[in-house]
C-alpha positions as CSV (number, residue, x, y, z in Angstrom):
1,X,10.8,-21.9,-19.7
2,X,9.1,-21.8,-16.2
3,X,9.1,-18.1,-14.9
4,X,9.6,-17.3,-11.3
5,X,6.9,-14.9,-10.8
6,X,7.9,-11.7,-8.4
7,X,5.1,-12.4,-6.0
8,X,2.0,-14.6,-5.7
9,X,-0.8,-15.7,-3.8
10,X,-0.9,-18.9,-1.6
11,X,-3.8,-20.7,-1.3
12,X,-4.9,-23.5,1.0
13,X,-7.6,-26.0,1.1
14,X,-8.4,-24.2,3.8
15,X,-9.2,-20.6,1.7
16,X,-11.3,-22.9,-0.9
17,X,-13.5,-24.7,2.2
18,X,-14.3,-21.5,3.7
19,X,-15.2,-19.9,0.1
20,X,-17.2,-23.2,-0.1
21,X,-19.0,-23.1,3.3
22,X,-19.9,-19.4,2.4
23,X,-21.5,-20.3,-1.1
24,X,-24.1,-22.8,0.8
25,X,-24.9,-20.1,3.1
26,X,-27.5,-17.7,3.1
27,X,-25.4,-14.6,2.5
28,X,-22.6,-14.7,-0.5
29,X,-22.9,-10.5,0.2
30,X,-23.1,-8.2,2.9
31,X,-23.2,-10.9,5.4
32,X,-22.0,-11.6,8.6
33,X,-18.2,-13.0,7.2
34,X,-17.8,-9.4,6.0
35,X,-18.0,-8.2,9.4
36,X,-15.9,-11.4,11.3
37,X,-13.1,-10.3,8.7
38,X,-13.2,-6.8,9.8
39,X,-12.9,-7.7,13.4
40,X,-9.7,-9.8,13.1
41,X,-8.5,-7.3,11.4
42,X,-8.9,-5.0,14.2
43,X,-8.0,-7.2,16.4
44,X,-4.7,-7.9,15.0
45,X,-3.9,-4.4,14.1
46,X,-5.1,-2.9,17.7
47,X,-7.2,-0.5,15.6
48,X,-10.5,0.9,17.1
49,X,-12.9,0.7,13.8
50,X,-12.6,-0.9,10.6
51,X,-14.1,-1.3,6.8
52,X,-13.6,-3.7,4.6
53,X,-13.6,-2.3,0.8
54,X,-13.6,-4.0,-2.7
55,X,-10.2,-2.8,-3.2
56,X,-7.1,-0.7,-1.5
57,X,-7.8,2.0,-4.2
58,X,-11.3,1.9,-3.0
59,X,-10.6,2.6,0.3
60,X,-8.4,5.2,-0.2
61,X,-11.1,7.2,-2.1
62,X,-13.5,6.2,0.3
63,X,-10.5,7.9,3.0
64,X,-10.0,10.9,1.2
65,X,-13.7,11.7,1.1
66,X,-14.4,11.0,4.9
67,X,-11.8,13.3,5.6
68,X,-13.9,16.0,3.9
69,X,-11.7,16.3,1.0
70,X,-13.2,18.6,-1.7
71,X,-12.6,20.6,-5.0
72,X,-9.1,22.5,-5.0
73,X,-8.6,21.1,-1.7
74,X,-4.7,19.6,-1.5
75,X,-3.2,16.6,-1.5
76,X,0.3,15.1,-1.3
77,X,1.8,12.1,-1.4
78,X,5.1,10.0,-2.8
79,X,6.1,9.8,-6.9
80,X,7.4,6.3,-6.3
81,X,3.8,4.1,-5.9
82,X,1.2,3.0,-7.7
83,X,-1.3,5.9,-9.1
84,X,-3.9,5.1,-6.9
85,X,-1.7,6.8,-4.3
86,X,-2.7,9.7,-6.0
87,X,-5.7,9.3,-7.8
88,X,-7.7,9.3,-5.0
89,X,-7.2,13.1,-4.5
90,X,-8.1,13.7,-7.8
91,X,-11.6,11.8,-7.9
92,X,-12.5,14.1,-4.8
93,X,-11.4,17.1,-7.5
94,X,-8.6,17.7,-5.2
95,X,-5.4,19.5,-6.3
96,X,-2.4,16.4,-6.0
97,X,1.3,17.1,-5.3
98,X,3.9,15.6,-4.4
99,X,6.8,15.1,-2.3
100,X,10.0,13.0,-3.2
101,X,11.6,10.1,-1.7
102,X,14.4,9.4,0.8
103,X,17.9,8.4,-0.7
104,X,18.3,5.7,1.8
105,X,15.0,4.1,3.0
106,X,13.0,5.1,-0.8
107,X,9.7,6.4,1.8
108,X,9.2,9.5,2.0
109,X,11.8,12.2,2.5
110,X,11.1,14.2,5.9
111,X,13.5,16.6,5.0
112,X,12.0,17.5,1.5
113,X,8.5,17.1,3.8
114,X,9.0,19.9,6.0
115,X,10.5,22.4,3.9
116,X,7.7,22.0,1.6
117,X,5.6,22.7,4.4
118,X,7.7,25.7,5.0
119,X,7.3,27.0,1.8
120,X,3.6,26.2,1.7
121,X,2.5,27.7,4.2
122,X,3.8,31.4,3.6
123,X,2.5,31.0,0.2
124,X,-1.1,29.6,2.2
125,X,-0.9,26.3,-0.2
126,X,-0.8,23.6,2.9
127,X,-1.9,20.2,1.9
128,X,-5.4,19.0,3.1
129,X,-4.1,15.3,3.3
130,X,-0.7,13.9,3.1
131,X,-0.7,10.0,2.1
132,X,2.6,8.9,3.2
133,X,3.2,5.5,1.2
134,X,5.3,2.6,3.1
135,X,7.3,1.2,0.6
136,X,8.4,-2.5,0.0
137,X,6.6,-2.9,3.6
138,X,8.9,-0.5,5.7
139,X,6.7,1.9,7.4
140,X,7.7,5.7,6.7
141,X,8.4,7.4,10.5
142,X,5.1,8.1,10.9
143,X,5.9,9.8,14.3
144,X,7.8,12.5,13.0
145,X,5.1,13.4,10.1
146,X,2.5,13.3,12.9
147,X,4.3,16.1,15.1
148,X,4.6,17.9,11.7
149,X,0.6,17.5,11.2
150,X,0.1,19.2,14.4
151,X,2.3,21.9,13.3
152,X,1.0,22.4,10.0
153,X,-3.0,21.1,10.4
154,X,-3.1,18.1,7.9
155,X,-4.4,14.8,8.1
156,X,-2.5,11.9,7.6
157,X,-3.9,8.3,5.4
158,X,-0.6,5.7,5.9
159,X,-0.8,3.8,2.4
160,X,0.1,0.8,3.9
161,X,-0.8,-1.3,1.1
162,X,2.2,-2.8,1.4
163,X,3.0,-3.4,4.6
164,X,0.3,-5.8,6.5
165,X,2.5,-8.0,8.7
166,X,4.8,-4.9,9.3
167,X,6.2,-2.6,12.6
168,X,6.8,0.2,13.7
169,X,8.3,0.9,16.8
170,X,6.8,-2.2,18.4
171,X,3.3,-1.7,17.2
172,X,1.4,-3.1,14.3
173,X,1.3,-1.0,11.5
174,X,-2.5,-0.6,11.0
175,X,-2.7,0.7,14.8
176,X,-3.2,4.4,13.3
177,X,-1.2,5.9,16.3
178,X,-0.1,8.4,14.1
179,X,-2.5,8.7,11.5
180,X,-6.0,9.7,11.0
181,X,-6.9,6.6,8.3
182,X,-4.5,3.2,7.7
183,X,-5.1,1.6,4.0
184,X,-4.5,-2.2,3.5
185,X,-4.4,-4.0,-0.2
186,X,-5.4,-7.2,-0.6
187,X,-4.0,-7.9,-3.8
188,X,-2.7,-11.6,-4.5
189,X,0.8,-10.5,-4.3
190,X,0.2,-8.3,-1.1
191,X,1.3,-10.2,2.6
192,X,-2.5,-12.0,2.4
193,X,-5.4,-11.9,-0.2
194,X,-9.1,-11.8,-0.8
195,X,-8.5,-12.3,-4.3
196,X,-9.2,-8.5,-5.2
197,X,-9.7,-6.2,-1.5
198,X,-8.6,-3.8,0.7
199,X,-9.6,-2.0,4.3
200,X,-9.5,1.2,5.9
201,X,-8.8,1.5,9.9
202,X,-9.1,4.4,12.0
203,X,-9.6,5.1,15.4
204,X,-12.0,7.7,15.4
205,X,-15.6,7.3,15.5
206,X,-17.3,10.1,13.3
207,X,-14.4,8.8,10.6
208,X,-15.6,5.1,11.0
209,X,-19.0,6.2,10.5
210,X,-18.6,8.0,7.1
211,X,-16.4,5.6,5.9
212,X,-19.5,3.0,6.2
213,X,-21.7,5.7,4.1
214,X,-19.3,6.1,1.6
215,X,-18.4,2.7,1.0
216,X,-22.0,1.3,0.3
217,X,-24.0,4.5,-1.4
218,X,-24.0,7.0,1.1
219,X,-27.3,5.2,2.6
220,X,-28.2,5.0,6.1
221,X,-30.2,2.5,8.0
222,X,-29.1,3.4,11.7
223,X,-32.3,4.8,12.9
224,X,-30.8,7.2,15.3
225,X,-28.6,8.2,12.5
226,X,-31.6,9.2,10.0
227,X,-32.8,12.5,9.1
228,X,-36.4,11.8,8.9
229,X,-37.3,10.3,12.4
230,X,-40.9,9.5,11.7
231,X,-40.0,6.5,9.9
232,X,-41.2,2.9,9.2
233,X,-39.3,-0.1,10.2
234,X,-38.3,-0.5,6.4
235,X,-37.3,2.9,5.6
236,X,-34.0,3.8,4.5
237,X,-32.3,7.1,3.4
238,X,-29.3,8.3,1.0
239,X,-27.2,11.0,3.1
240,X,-24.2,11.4,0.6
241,X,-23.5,10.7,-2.9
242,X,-21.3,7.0,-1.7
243,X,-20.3,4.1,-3.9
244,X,-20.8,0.5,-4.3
245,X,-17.3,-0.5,-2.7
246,X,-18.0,-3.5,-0.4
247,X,-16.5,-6.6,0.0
248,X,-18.3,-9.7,-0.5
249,X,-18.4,-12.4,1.8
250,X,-16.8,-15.0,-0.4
251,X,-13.5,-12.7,-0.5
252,X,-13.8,-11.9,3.4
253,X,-14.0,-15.9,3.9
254,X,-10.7,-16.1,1.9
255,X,-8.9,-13.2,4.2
256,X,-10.0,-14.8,7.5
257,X,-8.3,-17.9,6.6
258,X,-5.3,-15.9,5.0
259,X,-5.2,-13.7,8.2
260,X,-4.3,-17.2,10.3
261,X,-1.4,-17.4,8.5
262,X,0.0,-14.1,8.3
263,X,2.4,-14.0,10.5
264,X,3.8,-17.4,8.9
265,X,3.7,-15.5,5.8
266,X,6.0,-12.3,7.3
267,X,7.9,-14.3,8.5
268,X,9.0,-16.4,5.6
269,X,9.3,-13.0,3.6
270,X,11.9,-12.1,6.0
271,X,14.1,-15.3,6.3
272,X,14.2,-15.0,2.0
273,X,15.0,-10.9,2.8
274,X,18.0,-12.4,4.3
275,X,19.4,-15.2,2.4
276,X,19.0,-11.9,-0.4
277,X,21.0,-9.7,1.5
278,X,23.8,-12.5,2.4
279,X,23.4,-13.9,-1.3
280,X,23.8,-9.9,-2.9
281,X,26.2,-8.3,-0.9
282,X,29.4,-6.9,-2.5
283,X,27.6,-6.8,-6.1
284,X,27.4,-3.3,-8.5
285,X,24.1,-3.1,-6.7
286,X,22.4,-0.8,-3.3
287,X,20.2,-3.4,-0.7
288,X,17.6,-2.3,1.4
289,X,18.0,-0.4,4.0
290,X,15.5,-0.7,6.9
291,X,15.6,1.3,9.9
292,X,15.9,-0.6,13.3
293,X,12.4,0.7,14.7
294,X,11.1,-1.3,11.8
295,X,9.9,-5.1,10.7
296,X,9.0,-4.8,7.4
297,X,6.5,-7.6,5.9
298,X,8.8,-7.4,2.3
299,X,5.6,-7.0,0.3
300,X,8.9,-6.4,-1.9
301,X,12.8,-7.1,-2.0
302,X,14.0,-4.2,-4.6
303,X,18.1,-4.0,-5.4
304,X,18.9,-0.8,-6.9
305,X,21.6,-1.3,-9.7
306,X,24.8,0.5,-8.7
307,X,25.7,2.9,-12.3
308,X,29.0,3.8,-11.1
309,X,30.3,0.6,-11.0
310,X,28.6,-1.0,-14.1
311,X,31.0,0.4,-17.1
312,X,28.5,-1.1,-19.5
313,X,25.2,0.3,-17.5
314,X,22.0,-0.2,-19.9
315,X,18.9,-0.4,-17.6
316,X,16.5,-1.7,-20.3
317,X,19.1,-4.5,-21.6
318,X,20.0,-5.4,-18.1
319,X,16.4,-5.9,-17.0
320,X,15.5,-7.9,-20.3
321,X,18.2,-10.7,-20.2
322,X,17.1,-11.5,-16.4
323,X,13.3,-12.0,-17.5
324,X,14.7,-14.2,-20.7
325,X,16.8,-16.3,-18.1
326,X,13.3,-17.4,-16.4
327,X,13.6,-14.8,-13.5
328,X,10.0,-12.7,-13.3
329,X,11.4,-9.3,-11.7
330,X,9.6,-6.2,-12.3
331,X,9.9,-2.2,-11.4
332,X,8.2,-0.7,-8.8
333,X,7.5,2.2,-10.1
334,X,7.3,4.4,-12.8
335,X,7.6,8.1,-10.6
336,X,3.7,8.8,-10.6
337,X,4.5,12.2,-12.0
338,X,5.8,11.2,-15.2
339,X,3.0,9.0,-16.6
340,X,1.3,10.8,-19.2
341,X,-2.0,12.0,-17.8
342,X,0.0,13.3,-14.8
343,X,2.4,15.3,-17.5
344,X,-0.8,16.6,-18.8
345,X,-1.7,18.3,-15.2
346,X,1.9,20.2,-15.4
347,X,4.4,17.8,-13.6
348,X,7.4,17.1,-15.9
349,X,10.9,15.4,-15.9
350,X,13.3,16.5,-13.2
351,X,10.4,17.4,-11.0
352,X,11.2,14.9,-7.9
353,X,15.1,13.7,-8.8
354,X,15.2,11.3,-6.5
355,X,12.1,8.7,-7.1
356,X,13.2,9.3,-11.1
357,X,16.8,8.2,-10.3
358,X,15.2,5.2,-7.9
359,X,13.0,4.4,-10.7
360,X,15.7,4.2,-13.5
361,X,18.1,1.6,-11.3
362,X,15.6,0.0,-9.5
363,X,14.4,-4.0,-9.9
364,X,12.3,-5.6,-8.1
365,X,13.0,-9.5,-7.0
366,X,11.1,-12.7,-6.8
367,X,9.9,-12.6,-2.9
368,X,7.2,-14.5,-2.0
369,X,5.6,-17.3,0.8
370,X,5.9,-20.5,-1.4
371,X,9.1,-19.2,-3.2
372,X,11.4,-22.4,-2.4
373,X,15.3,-22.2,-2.2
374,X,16.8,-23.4,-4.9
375,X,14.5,-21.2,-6.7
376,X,15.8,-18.3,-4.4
377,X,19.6,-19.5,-5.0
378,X,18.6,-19.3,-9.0
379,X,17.6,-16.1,-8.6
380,X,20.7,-15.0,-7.1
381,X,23.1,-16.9,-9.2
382,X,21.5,-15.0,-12.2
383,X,21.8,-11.6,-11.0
384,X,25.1,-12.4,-10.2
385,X,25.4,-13.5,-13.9
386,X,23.9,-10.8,-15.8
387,X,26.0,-7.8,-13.5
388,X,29.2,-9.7,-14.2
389,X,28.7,-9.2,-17.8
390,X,27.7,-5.4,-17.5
391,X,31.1,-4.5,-15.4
């Protein structure tokens, strides 16, 4: 049986020309398609600076560590997202925490937000960093979490690796008008691929600048940036201890084609978000809920399986007879908290109710650009099935 896959990439004769045309060329790395790539990127996002990385989690390190994140310093961010999320704190030796979800839109809870702050800050334990994450591709309300960075002195890194394509309130997410640092993925599933990739924005300079050191060694060739002026015109110098995290130029070729067709992409995502939600209503299962200041690019379309109303309710038994009826669906995520390396560092079951509730009713459904309609309608006329027989 042919599986319909939860997400996947599409790619064009277009994507394999421009890999093509890059392969004769004189630069296959650290070339001048690198640098085209970051430009649309700015100039889609309205962003001041940007950096094109081998991968989200890449960037976010790279983030985390141009903010000036060190040892015992404090991070927080969501349960519900991929570790990387989180990771990045710890590879700077930084201290991780989290903060749970929102019942409604599954971002982050404000409410659970500030009173951690609250409690924080008389015990002097303020994060550092918060990484709010925008789930499914529905920006958290970054407005609100600025005013609350002002309050309590924190920066803020949107993971946005879901949510290329997306709004909030009228602007592009990636615009970083309230954030310090905006991370895109480029992952095939995500709203446009370099194969593997991601990118950091920002619109502050001194941030741009280290984000260049850290992402290829921590070496400096800007000769009014050096620290030994009396240089030759070959010279060269390490400033921090960086990475190799650059993007090539074969993967930025594929992105500046897949940029084109972005919006195209979004779009699509969104017409399938709807035939969902007409298809789905008045099932044993919770939709989406987006806020109205928001376009979300639906990176994902998650239903949340309804227990109260499904006498029979078996998560694992539900999820298995969809897959073995040729629908690929998946979960998104195991809380962060509860894998086991995490359980090692002290967090335990019961920790964040909310993303462990989300995570033990939540499935994920086939969304994607080339997804075609009766494959959507198949989709829906199995979940349909499988609740009925759960009731």
């Amino acid at each position: 049986m042919k599986i319909i896959p939860y997400g996947r990439q599409s790619i064009s004769n277009n994507e394999i020309n421009a890999v093509i045309k890059v392969l004769k060329s004189d630069w296959i790395t650290q070339g001048p398609t690198v640098i085209k790539f970051e430009e649309a990127i700015k100039k889609y996002t309205g962003a001041r600076y940007s950096v094109a990385l081998n991968s989200a989690t890449s960037a976010l390190h790279a983030a985390c560590l141009s903010l000036d994140l060190k040892k015992n310093d404090i991070v927080w961010t969501v349960p519900n997202s991929f570790v990387a999320s989180a990771n990045c704190a710890l590879y700077c030796g930084a201290k991780i925490d989290f903060v749970d979800i929102d019942k409604k839109t599954w971002n982050i809870s404000l409410s659970h937000l500030e009173k951690k702050l609250f409690n924080a800050k008389k015990l002097n334990k303020l994060p550092k960093i918060i990484i709010p994450v925008h789930f499914t591709g529905q920006s958290s309300d970054q407005k609100e979490i600025w005013k609350l960075s002002k309050k309590y002195k924190f920066k803020i890194i949107e993971d946005a690796s879901h949510s290329l394509g997306g709004e909030y309130k009228g602007n592009k997410i990636g615009r970083c008008n309230y954030s310090n640092i905006t991370v895109f993925s480029f992952h095939p599933v995500k709203s446009i691929t370099t194969a593997e990739g991601g990118i950091a924005l920002t619109n502050e300079k001194k941030i741009y600048e280290k984000l260049m050191l850290f992402r290829s060694h921590g070496i400096q060739k800007i000769k009014s940036k050096l620290q030994n002026k009396n240089n030759l015109g070959w010279y060269y110098e390490q400033q921090v201890l960086g990475f190799n995290y650059r993007m090539n130029d074969i993967e930025a070729a594929i992105g500046i084609q897949q940029l084109k067709k972005l919006n195209k992409f979004i779009k699509k995502r969104n017409f399938l978000a709807k035939r969902y939600f007409l298809g789905l209503k008045n099932l044993t299962i919770r939709l989406p809920y987006i806020n109205n200041y928001n376009y979300s690019s639906f990176h994902l379309f998650i239903i949340r399986l309804d227990k109260s109303k499904l006498r029979k309710f078996n998560y694992n038994k539900i999820f298995k007879k969809i897959i073995k009826k040729g629908i690929g669906i998946n979960l998104h995520y195991l809380p962060i908290h509860l894998h086991p390396y995490y359980r090692k560092l002290g967090f335990k079951k019961g920790d964040f109710p909310n993303s462990e509730s989300f995570s033990s009713e939540a499935i994920s459904l086939p969304i994607y650009y080339q997804m075609k309609l009766k494959q959507q309608n198949k989709v829906i006329k199995i979940i349909k099935e499988v609740l009925d027989e759960f009731k």
